[in-house]
BALUMRO-169602 format. One line per 4 residues: number of its first residue (from 1); their letters; for each residue x, y, z of C-alpha. Coordinates in steps of 0.001 Angstrom, whole numbers, plus 500000, padded with zeros to 6 digits. Example, Ala and Ser with C-alpha at 12.3 -4.5 7.8 and 13.67 -1.06 7.14 Angstrom:
// residues 2
1) AS) 512300,495500,507800 ~ 513670,498940,507140
//
This chain:
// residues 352
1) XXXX) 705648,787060,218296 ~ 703920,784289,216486 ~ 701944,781395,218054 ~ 704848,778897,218792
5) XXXX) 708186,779347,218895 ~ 710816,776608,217799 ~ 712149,774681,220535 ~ 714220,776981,223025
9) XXXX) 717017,774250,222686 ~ 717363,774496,218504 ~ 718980,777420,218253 ~ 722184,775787,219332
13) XXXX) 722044,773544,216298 ~ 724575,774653,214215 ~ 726974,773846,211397 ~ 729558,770774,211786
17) XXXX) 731563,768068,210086 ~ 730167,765597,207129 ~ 728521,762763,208293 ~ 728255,758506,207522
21) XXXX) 725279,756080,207233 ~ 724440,752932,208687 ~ 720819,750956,209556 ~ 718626,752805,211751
25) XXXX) 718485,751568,214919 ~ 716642,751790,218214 ~ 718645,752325,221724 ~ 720551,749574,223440
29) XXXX) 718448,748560,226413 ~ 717750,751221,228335 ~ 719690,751673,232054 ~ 717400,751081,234678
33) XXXX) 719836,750694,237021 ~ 719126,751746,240568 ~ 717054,755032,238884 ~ 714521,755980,241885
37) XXXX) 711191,754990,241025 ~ 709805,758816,241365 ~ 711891,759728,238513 ~ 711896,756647,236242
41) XXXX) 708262,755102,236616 ~ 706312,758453,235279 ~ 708781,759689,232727 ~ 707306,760920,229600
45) XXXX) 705216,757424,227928 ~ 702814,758191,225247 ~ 700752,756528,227559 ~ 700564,757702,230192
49) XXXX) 700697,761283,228776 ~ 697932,760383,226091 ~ 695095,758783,229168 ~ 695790,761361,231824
53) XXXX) 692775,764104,231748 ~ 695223,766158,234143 ~ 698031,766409,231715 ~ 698509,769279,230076
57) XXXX) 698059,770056,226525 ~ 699546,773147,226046 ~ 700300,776494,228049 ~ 699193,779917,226592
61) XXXX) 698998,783264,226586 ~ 696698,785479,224992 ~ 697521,788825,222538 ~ 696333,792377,223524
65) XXXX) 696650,795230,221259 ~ 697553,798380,222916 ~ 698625,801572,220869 ~ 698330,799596,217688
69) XXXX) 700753,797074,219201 ~ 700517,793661,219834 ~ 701464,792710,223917 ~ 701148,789395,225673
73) XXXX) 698303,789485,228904 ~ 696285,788194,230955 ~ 697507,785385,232694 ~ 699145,781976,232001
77) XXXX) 696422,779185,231126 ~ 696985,775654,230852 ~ 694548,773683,228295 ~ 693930,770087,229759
81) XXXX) 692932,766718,228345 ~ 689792,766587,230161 ~ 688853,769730,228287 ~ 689313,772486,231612
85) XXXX) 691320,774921,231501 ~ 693426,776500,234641 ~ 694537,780324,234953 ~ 697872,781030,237084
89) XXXX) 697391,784238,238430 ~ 700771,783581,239959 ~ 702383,782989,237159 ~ 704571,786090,235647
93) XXXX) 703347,787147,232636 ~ 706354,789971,232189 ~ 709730,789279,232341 ~ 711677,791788,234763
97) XXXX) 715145,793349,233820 ~ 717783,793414,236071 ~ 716933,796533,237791 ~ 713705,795624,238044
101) XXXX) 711545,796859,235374 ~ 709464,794550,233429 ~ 709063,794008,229866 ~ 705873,794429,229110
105) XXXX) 706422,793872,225545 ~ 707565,790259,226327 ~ 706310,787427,228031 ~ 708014,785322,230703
109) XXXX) 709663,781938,230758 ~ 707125,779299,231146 ~ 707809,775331,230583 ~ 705897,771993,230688
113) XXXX) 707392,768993,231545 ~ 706920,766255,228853 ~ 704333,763773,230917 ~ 702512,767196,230993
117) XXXX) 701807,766850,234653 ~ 704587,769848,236274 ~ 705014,773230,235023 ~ 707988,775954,235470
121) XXXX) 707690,779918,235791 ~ 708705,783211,237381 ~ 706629,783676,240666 ~ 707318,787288,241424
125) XXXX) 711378,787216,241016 ~ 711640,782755,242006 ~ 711458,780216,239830 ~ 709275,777534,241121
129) XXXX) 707222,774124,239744 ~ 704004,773304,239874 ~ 702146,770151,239954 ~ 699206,770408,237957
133) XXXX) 696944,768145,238914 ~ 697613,768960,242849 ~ 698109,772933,242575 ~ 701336,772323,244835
137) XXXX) 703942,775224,244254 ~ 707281,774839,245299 ~ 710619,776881,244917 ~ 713460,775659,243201
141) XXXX) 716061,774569,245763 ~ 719039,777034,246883 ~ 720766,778985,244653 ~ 718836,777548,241020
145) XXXX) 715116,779187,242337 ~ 717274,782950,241910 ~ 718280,784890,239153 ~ 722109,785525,239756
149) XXXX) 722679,789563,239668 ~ 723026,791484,237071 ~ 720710,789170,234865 ~ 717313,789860,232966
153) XXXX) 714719,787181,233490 ~ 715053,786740,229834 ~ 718508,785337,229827 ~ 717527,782307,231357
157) XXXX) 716269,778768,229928 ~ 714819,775714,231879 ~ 714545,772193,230657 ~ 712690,769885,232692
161) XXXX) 713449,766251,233367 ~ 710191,764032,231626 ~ 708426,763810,235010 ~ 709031,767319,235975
165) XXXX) 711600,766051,239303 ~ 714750,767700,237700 ~ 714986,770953,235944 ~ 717704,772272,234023
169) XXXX) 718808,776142,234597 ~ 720966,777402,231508 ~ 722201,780925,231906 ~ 722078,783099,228547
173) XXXX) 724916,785752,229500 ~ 726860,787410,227076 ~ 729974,786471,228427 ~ 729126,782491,228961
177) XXXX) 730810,782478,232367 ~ 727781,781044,234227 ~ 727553,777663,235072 ~ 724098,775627,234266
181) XXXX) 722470,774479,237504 ~ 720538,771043,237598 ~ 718760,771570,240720 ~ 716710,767632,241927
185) XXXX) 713505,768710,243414 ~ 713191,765855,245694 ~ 716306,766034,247108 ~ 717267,769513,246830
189) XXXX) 720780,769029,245227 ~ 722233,771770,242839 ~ 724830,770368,240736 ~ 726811,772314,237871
193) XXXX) 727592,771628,233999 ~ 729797,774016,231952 ~ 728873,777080,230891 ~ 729458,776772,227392
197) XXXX) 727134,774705,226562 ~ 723360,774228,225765 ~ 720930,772408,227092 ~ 718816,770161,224350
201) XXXX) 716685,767884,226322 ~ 717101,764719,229064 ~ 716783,761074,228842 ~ 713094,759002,229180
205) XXXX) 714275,758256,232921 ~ 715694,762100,233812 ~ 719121,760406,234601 ~ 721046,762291,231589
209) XXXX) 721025,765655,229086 ~ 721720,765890,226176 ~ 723638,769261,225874 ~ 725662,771024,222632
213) XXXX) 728140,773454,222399 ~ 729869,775691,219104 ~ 733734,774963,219362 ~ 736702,777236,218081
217) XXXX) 736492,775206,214902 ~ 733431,776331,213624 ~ 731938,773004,214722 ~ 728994,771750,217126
221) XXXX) 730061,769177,219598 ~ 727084,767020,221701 ~ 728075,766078,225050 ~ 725832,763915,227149
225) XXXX) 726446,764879,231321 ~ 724554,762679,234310 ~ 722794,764809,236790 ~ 725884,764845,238801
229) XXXX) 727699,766997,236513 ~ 729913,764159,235306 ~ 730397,763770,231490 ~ 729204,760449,230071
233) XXXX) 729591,760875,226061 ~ 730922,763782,223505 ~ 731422,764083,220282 ~ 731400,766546,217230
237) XXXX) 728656,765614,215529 ~ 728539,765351,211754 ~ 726266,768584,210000 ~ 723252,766418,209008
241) XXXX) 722725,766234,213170 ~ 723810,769780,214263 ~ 721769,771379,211216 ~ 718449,769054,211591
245) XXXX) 715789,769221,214562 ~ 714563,768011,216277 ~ 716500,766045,218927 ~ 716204,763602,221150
249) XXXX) 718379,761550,223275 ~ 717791,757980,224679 ~ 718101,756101,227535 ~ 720748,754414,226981
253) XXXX) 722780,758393,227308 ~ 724119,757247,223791 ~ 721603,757502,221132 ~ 720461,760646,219606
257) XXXX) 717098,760662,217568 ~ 716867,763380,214665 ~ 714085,764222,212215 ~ 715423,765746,208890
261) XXXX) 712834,767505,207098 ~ 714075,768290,203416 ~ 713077,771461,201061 ~ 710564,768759,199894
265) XXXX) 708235,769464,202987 ~ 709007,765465,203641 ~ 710175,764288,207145 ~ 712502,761494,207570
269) XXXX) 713637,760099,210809 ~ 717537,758630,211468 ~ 719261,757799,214720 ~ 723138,759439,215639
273) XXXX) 725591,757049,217929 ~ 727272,759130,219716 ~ 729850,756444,220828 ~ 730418,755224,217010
277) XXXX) 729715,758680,215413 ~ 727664,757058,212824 ~ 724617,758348,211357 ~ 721808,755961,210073
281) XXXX) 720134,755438,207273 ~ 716942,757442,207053 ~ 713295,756289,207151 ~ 710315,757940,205519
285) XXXX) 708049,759325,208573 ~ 704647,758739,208796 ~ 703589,762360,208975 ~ 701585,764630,206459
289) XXXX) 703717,766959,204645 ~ 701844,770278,205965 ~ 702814,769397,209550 ~ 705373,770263,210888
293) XXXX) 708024,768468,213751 ~ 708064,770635,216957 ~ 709513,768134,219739 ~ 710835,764465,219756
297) XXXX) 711338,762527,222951 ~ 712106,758500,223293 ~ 710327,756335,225545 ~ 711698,753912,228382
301) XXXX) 711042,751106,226148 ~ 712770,752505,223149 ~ 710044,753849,221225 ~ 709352,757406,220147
305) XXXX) 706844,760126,220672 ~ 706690,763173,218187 ~ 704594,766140,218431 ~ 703722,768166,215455
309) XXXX) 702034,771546,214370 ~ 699587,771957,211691 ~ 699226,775473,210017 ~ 696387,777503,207982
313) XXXX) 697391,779456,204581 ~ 698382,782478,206331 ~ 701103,780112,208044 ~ 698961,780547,211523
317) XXXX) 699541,777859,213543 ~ 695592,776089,214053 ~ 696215,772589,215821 ~ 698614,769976,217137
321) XXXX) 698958,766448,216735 ~ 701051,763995,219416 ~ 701935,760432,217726 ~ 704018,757855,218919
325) XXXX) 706704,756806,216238 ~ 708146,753440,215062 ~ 712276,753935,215201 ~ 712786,751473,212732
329) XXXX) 709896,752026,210430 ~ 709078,755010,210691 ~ 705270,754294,210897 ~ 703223,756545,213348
333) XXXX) 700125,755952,215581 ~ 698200,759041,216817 ~ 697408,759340,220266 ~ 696217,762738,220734
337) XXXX) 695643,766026,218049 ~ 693454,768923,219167 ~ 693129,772834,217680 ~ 695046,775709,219413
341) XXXX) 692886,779058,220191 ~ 693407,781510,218085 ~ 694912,785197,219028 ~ 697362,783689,221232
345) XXXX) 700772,785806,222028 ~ 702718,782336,222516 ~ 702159,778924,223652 ~ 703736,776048,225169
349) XXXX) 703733,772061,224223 ~ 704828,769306,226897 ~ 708399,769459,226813 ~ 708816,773010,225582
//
């Protein structure tokens, strides 16, 4: 397994319809609402994420060789902004089959929430969250902190909300018969989505995902669900948006944000309406060519924050780079960029 993966939601980008162009645009205003401050105060600014020496900058795990083959080990380490680093000993480094045997070829789920501040794993056989900064480990509530039988800890996903209060559970069983649980933290409620579809990412406040789904036609429909299950938006989505990544979806539960990166090695940055089905016109992004677009989130107050990856000749992944981005221009500011150790089995950027 190489250094990073691709984002665990971009495999469910697939092919789908033509699609039209309009002006890029930024999100209508975003809906504050009655959105508890706990949720919608941290959410995932540049920042906040960029000044906070807690925060994490990326989760690892290192490479062993045993009988001439490479294995994850040791334990789960999160690199901070202040420059420490903190092992989690707790964390499970092997995912277990069903029947209990680990896979000690494999490593386990592990996710950061985008602020950087709470992280998600296996402890023992539950999943639980972490706040970094206050070591506090806590279950998931009821049924979404449990593997459902007859499952391998590696058919399961989590998203996290931006803050880390909600967290996403998305099943990966053959027959997609399992629901996804969004289980609240705070106030312990499990709701369910479908079980058809895929989980890409939430909104800046937490209050909405952004999920996707391959129909009967050969085609990828978006759908956009509260966390109270109920659908807000859906659409098939024209191919430029189901075959570009990656994603991210606003505020206002409406706008999608996609960065199309051509055989060119050039990025470019349009906006999808899910309520109008149109797809902008595309912007030049202020990015070098040899980096690469890993995740894309929006901001409460409409802006954008990209993270990229930055490779050596041997296509090794050797740093990353966090910059917040312009909607309308394009035009990038960097906020943070630092190198990733090397002989690492996989590792983990806010959001991931």
């Amino acid at each position: 397994m190489g250094p990073i993966s691709p984002s665990r939601a971009l495999a469910a980008l697939t092919l789908a319809a033509a699609a039209a162009t309009t002006t890029i645009t930024a999100p209508a205003q975003a809906n504050t609402g009655a959105a508890s401050a706990t949720r919608s105060a941290p959410a995932s600014t540049a920042a906040t994420a960029s000044t906070d020496a807690d925060a994490v900058r990326y989760a690892w795990l290192k490479s062993c060789t045993k009988k001439d083959v490479a294995v994850p080990c040791g334990a789960w380490t999160l690199s901070l902004r202040s420059g420490r680093t903190i092992r989690l000993p707790d964390a499970r480094v092997h995912p277990a089959y069903a029947g209990g045997k680990s896979d000690m070829s494999a490593g386990a789920l592990f996710t950061v929430s985008g602020d950087g501040r709470v992280v998600n794993y296996f402890r023992g056989d539950r999943l639980v969250v972490r706040d970094v900064s206050r070591g506090k480990v806590r279950p998931l509530p009821g049924r979404a902190a449990s593997l459902p039988r007859g499952l391998d800890m590696s058919e399961v996903d989590v998203a996290l909300s931006p803050d880390g209060s909600i967290v996403a559970v998305d099943y990966l069983d053959t027959a997609a018969r399992l629901p996804t649980l969004i289980a609240d933290v705070e106030s312990g409620r499990v709701t369910e989505l479908p079980p058809d579809g895929t989980v890409l990412g939430f909104s800046p406040d937490g209050r909405h995902l952004l999920t996707s789904r391959f129909t009967d036609d050969n085609t990828t429909e978006f759908t956009v669900f509260d966390t109270g299950g109920r659908r807000t938006a859906s659409q098939v989505v024209p191919q430029i948006v189901s075959n570009n990544s990656p994603v991210a979806l606003a505020d206002d539960a409406t706008t999608v944000a996609l960065i199309v990166t051509g055989a060119s090695g050039a990025s470019r940055l349009r906006t999808y309406d899910l309520a109008s089905d149109t797809v902008s016109d595309a912007v030049a992004l202020g990015i070098p060519k040899r980096e690469t677009p890993q995740r894309l989130f929006w901001d409460p107050a409409g802006a954008l924050t990209l993270w990229t990856s930055r490779g050596d000749a041997e296509g090794d992944i050797t740093s990353a780079v966090q910059r917040t981005v312009g909607a309308a221009t394009g035009a990038t500011r960097r906020l943070d960029s630092f190198k990733i150790k090397s002989g690492l089995w996989t590792w983990w950027l806010p959001g991931e």
